[in-house]
DSSP file (Angstrom, degrees, kcal/mol; ACC not computed):
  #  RESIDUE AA STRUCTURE BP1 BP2  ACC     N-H-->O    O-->H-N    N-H-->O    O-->H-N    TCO  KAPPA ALPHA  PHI   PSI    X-CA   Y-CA   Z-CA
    1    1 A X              0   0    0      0, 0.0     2,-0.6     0, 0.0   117,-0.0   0.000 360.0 360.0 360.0 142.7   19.9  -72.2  131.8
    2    2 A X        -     0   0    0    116,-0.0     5,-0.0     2,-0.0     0, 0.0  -0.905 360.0-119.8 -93.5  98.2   20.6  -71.3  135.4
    3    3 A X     >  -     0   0    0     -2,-0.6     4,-1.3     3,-0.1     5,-0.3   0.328  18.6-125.2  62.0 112.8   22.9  -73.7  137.6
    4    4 A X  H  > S+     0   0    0      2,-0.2     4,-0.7     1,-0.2    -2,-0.0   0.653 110.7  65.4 -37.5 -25.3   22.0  -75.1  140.3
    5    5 A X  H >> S+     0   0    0      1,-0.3     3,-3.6     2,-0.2     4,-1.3   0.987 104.2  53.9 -60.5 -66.1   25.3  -73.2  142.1
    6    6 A X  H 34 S+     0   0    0      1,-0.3    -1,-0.3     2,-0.2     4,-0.2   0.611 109.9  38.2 -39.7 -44.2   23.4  -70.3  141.3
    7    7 A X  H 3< S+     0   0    0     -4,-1.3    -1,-0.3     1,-0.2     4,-0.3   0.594 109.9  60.2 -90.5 -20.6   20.1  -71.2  143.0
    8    8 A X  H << S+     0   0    0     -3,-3.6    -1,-0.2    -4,-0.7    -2,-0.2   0.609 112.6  45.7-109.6 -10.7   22.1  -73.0  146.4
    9    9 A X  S >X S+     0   0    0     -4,-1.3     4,-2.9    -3,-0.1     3,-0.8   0.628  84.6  90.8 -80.6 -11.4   23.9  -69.0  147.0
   10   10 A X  H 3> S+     0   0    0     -3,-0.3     4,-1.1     1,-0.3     5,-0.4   0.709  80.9  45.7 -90.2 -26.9   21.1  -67.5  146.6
   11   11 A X  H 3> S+     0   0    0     -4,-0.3     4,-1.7     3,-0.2     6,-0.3   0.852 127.8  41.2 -56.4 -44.4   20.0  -67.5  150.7
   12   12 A X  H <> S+     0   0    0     -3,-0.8     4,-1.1     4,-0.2    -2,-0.2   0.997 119.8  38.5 -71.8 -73.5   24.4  -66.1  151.0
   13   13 A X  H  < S+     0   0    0     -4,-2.9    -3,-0.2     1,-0.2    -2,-0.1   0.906 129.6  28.3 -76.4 -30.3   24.7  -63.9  148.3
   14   14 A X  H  < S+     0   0    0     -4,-1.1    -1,-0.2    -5,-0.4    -3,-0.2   0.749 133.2  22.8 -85.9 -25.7   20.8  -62.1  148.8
   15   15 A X  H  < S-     0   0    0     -4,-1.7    -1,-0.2    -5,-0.4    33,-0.2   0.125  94.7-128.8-144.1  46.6   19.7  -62.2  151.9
   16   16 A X     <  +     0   0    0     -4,-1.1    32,-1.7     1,-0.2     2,-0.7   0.701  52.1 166.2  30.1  83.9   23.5  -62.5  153.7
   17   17 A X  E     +A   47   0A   0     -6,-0.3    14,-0.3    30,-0.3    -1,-0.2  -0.977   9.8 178.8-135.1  96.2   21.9  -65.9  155.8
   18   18 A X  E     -A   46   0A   0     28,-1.3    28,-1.2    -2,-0.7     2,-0.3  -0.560  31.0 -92.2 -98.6-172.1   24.4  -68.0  157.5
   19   19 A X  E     -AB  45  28A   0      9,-1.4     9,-2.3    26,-0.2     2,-0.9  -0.912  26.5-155.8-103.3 144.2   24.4  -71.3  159.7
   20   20 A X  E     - B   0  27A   0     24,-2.6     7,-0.3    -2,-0.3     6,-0.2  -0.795  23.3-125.5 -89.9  89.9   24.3  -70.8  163.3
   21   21 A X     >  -     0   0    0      5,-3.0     4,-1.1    -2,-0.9    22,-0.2  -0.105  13.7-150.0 -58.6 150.8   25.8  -74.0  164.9
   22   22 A X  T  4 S+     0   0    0     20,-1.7    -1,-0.1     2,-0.2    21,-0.1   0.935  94.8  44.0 -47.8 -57.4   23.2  -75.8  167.9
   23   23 A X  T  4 S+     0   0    0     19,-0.6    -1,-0.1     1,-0.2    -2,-0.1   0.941 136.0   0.2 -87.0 -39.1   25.9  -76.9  169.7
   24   24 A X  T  4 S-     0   0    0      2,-0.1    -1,-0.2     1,-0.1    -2,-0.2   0.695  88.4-122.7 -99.3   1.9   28.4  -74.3  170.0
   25   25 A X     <  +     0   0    0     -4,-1.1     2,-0.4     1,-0.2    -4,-0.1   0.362  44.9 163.3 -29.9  64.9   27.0  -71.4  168.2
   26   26 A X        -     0   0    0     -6,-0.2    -5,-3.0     1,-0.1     2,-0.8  -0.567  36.9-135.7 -48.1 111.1   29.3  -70.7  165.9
   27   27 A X  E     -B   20   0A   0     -2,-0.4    -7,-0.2    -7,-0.3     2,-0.2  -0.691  21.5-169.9-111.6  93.9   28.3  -68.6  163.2
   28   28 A X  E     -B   19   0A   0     -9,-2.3    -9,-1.4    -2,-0.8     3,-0.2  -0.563  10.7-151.3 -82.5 154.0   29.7  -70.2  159.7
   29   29 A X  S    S+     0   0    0      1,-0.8     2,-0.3   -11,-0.2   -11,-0.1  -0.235  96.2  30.9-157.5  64.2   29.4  -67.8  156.3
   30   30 A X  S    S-     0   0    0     56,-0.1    -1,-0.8   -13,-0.1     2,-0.3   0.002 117.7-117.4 -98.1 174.0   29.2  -69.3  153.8
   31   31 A X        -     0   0    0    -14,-0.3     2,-0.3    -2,-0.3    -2,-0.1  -0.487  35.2-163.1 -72.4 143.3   27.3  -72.2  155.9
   32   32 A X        -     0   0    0     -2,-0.3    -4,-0.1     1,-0.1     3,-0.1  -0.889  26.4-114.9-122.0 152.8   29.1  -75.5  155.9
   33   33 A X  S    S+     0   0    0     -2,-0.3     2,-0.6     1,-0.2    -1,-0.1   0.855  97.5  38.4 -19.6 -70.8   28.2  -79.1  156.7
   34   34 A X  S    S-     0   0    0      7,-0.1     7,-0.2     1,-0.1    -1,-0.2  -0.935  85.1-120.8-139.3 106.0   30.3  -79.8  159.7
   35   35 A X        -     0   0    0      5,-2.6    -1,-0.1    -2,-0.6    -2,-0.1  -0.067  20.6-152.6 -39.1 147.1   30.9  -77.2  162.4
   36   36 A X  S    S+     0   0    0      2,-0.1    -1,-0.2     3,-0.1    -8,-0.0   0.546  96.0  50.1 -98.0 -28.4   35.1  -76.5  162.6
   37   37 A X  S    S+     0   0    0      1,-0.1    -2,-0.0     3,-0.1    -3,-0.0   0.999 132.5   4.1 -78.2 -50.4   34.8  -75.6  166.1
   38   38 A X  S    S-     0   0    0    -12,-0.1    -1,-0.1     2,-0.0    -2,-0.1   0.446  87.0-117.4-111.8   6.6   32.8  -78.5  167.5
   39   39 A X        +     0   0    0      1,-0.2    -3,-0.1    -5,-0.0     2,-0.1   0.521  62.3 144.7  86.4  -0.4   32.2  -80.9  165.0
   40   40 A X        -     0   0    0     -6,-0.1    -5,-2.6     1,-0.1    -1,-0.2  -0.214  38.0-156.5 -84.3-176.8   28.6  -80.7  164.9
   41   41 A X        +     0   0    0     -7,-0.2     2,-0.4    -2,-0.1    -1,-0.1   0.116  61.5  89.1-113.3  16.8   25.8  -80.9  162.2
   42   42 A X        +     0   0    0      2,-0.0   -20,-1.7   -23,-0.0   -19,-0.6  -0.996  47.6 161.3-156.3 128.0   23.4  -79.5  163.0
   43   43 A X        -     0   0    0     -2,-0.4     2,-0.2   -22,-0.2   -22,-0.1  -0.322  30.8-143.1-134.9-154.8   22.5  -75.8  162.5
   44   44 A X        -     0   0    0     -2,-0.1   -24,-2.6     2,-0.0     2,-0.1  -0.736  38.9-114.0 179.3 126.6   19.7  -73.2  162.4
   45   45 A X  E     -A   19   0A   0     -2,-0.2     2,-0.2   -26,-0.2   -26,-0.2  -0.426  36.8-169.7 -89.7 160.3   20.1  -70.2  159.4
   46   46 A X  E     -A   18   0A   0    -28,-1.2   -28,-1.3    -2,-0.1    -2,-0.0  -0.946  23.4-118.4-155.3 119.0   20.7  -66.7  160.8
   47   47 A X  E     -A   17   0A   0     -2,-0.2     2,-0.3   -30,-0.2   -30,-0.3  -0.267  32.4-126.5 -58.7 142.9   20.6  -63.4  159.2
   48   48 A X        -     0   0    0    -32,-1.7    -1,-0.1   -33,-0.2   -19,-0.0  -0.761  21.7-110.0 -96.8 167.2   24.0  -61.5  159.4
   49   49 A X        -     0   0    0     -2,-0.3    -1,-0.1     1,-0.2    31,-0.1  -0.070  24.8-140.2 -77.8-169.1   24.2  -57.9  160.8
   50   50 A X  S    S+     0   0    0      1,-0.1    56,-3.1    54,-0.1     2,-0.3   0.524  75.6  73.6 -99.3 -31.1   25.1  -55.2  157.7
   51   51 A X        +     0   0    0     54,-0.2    30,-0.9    55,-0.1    54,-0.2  -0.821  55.4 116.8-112.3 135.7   27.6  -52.8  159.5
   52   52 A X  E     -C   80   0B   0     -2,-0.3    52,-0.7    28,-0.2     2,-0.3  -0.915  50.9 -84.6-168.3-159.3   31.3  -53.7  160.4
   53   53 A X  E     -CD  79 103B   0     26,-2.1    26,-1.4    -2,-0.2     2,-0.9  -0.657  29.5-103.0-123.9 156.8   34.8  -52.6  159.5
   54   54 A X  E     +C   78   0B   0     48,-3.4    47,-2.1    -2,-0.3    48,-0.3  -0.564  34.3 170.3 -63.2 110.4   37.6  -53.0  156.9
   55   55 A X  E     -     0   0B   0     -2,-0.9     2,-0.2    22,-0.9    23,-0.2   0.897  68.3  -1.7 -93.0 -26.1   40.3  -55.2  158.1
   56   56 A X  E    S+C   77   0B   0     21,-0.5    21,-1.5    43,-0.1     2,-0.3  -0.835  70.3 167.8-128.5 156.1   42.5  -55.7  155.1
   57   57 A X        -     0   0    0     -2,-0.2     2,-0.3    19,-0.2    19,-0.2  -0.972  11.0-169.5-167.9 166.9   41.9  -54.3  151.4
   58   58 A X        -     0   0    0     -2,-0.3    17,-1.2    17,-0.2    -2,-0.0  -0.885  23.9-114.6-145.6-169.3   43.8  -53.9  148.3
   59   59 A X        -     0   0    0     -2,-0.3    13,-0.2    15,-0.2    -1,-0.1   0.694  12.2-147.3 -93.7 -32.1   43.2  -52.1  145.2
   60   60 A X        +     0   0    0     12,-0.2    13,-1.1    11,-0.1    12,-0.5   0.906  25.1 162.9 -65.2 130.8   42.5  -53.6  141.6
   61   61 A X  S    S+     0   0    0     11,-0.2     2,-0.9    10,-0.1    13,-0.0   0.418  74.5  46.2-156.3 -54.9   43.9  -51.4  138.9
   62   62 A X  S    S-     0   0    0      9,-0.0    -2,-0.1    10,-0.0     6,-0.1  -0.594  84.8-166.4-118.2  62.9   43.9  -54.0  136.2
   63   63 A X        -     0   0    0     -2,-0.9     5,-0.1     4,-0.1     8,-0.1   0.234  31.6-103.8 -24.6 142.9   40.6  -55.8  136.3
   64   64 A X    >   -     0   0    0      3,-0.1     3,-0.6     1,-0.1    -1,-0.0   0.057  51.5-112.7 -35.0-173.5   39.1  -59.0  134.8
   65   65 A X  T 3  S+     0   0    0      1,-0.1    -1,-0.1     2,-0.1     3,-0.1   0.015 112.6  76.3-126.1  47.8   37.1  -57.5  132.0
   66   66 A X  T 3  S+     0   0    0      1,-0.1    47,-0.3     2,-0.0    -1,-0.1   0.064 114.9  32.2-111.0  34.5   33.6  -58.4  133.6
   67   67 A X  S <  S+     0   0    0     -3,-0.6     3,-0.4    45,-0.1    -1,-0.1   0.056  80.2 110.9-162.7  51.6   34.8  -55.5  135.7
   68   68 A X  S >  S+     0   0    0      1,-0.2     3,-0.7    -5,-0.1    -5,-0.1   0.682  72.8  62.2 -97.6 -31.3   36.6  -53.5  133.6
   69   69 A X  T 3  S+     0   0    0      1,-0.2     2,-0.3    -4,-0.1    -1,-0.2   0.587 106.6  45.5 -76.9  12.8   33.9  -50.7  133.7
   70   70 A X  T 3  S+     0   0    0     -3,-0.4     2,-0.5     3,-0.0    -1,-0.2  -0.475  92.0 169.1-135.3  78.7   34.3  -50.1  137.7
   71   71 A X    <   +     0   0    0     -3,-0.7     2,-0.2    -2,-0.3   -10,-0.1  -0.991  51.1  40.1-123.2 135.5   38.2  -50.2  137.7
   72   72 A X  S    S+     0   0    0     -2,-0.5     2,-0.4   -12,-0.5   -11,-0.2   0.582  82.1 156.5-108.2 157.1   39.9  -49.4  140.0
   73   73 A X        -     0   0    0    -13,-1.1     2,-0.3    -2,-0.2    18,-0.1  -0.981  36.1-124.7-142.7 153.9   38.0  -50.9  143.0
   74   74 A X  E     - E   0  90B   0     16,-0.6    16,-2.2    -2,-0.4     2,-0.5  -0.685  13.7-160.3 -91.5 143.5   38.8  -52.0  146.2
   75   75 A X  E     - E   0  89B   0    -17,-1.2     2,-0.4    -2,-0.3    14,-0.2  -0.897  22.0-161.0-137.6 102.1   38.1  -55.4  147.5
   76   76 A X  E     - E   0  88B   0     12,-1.6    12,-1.1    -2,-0.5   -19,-0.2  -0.695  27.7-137.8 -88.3 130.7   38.0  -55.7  151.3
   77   77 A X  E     -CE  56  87B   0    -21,-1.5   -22,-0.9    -2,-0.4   -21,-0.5  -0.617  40.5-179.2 -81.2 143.6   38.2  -58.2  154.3
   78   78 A X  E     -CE  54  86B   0      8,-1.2     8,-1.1   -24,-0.3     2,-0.6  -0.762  24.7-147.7-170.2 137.3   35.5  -57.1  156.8
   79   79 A X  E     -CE  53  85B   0    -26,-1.4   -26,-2.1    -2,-0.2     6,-0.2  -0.769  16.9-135.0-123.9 127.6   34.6  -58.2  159.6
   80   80 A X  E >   -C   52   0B   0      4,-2.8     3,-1.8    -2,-0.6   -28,-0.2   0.060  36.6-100.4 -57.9 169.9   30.5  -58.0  160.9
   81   81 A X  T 3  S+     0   0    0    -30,-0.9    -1,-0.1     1,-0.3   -29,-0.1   0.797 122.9  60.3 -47.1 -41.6   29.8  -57.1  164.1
   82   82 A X  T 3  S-     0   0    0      2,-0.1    -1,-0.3     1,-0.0   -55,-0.1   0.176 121.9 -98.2 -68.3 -13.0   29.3  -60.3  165.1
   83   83 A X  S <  S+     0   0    0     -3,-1.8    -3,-0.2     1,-0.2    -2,-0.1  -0.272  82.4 130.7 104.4 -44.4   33.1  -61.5  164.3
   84   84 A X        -     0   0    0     -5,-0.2    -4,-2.8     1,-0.1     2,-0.3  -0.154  41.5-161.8 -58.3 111.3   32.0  -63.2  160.7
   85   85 A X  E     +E   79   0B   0     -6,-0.2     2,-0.3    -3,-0.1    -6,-0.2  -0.662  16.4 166.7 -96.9 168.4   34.3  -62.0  158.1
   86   86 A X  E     -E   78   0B   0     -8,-1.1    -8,-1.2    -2,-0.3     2,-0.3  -0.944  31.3-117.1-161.5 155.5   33.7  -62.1  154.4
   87   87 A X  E     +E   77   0B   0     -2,-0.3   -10,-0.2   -10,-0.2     2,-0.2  -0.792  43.2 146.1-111.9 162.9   35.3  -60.6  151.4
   88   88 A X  E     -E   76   0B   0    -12,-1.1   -12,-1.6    -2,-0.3     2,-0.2  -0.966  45.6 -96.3-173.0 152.2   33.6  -58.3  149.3
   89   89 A X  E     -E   75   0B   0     35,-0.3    37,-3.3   -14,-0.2     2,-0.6  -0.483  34.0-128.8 -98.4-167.5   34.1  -55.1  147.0
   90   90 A X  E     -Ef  74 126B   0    -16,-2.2   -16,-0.6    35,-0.2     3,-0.2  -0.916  21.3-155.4-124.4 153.4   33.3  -51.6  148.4
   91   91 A X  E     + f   0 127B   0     35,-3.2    37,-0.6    -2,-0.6   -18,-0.0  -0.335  64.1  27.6-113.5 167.5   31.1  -49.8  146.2
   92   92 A X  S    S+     0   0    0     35,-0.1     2,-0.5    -2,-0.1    -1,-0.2   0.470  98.1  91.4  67.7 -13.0   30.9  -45.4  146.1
   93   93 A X  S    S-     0   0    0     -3,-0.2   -19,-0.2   -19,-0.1    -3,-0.0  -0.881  70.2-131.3-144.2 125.3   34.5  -44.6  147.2
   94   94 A X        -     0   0    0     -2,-0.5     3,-0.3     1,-0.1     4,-0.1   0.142  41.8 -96.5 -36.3 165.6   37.7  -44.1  145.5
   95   95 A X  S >  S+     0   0    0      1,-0.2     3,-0.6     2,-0.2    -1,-0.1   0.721 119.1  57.7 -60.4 -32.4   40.5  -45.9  146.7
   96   96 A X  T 3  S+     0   0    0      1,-0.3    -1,-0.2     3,-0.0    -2,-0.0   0.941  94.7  73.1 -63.0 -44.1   42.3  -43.6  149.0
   97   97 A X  T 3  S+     0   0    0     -3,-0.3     2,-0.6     1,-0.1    -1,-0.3   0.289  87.8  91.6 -41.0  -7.1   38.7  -43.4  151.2
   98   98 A X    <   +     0   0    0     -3,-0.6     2,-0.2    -4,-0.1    -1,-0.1  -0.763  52.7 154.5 -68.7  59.4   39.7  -46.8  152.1
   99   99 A X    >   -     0   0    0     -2,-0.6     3,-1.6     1,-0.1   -45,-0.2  -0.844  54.7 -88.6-132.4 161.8   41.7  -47.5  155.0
  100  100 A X  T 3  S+     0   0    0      1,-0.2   -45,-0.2    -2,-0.2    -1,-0.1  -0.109 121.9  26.4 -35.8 142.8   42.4  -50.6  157.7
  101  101 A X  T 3  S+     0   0    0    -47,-2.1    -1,-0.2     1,-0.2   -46,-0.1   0.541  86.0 151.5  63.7   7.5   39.4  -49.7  160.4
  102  102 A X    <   -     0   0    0     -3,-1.6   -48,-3.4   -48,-0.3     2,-0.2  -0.564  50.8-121.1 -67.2 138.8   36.7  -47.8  158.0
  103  103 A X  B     +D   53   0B   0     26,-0.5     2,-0.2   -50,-0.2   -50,-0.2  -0.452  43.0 177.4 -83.8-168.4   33.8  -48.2  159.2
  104  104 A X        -     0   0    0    -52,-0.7    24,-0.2    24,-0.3     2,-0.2  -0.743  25.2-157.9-151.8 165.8   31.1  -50.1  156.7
  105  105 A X        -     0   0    0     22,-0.3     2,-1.8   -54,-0.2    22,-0.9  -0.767  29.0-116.5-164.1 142.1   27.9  -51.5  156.0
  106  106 A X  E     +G  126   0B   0    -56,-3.1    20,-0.3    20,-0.2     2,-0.2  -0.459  31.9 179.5 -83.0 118.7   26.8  -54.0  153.4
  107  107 A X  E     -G  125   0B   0     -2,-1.8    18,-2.5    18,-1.4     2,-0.3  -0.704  31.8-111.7-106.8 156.2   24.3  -53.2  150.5
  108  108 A X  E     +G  124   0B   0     -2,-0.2    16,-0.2    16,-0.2     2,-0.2  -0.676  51.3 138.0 -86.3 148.5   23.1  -55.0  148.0
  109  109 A X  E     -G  123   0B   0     14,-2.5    14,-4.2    -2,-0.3     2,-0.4  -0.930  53.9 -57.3-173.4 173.2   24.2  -54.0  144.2
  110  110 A X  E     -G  122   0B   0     12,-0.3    12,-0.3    -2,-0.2     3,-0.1  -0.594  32.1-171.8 -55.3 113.5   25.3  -55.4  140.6
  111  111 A X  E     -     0   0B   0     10,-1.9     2,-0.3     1,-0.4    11,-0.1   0.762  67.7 -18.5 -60.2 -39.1   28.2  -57.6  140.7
  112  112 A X  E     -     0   0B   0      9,-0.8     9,-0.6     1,-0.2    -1,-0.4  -0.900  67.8 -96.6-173.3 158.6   28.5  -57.8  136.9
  113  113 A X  E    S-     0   0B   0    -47,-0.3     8,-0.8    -2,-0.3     2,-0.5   0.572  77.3 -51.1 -60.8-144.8   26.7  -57.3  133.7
  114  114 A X  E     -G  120   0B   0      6,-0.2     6,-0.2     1,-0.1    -1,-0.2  -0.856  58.8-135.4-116.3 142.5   25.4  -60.0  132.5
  115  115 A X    >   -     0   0    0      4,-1.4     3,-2.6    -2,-0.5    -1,-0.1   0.190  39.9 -77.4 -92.6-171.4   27.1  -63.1  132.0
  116  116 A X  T 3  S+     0   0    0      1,-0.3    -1,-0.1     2,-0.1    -2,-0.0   0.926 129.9  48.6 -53.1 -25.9   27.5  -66.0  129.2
  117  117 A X  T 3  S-     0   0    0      2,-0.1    -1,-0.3     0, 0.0     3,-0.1   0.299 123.1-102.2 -99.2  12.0   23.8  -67.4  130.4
  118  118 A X  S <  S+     0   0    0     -3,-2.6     2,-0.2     1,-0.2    -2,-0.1   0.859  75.1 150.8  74.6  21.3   22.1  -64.0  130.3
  119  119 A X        -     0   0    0     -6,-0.0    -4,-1.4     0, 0.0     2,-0.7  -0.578  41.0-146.3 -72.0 125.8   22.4  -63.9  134.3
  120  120 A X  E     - G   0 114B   0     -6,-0.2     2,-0.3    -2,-0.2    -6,-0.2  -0.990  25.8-136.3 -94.6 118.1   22.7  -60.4  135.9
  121  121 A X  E     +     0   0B   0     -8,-0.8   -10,-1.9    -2,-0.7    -9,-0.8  -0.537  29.2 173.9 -30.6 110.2   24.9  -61.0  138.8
  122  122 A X  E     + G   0 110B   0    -12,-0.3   -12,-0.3    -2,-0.3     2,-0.2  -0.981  13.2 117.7-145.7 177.8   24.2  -59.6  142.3
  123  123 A X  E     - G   0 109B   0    -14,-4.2   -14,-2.5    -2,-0.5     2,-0.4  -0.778  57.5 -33.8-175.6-155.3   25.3  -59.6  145.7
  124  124 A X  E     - G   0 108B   0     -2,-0.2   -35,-0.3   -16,-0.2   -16,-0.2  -0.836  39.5-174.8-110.6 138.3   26.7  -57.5  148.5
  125  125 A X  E     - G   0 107B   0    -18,-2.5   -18,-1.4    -2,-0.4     2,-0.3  -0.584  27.1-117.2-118.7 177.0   28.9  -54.9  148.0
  126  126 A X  E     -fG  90 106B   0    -37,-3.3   -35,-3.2   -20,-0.3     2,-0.3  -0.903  25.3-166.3-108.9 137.9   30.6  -52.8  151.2
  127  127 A X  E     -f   91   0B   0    -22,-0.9     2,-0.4    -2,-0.3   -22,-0.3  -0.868  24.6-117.4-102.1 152.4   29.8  -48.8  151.6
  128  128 A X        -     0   0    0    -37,-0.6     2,-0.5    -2,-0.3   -24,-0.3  -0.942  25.9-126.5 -85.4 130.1   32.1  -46.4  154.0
  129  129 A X        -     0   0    0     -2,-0.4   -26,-0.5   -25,-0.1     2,-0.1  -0.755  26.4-121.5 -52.4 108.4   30.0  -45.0  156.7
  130  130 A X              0   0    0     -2,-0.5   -26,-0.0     1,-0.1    -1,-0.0  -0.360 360.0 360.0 -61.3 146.7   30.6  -41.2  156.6
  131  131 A X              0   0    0     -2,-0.1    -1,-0.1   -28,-0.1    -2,-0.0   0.564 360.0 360.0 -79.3 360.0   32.0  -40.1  159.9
């Protein structure tokens, strides 16, 4: 059976939709209730861009093991054109290829194999833009 969780990411993790606030526009990811900047409610979904840069990252050497076959991987802060950051990992490049100020772009890909409900997992992963 699938989870309602599942079904209420599926606008975040597939087609990377945030909320746009009315009043201020402030651009929440994931979308929230209640604007932080002005307190409003009231929003209007908005795609977010694909390309932006690494700001932080680390390494993972020692995995969970629903991600034991893509170890080691990097998992990176990056922040969209637009300002909105998100974490995510980045898929195609060994670790070293990795550094504060890489550029990026987000793709869709497998997250994990398939889980205790028979779920394939997928979502956005990060690429480097070759220079």
């Amino acid at each position: 059976m699938i989870s309602p969780r599942y079904h209420r990411e599926i606008p975040q993790r597939y087609r990377l939709e945030a909320a746009k606030c009315t009043g201020c526009g402030k651009v929440l990811f994931p979308p929230r209730k209640i604007c932080p900047q002005c307190g409003g409610e009231a929003f209007a979904p908005t795609v977010l861009p694909t390309r932006g840069k690494v700001v932080t990252h680390t390494t993972i050497w020692i995995p969970p093991a629903a991600f034991e076959d893509q170890k080691p991987y990097v998992v990176a802060v990056v922040e969209l054109e637009n300002g909105v950051r998100l974490t995510c990992m980045v898929a195609d490049a060994p670790p070293d290829e990795v550094t504060i100020g890489t550029p990026v772009e987000l793709i869709f890909r497998r997250i994990q194999k398939e889980s205790a409900w028979g779920v394939l997992q997928y979502g956005y992963k990060a690429r480097v833009i070759p220079a």
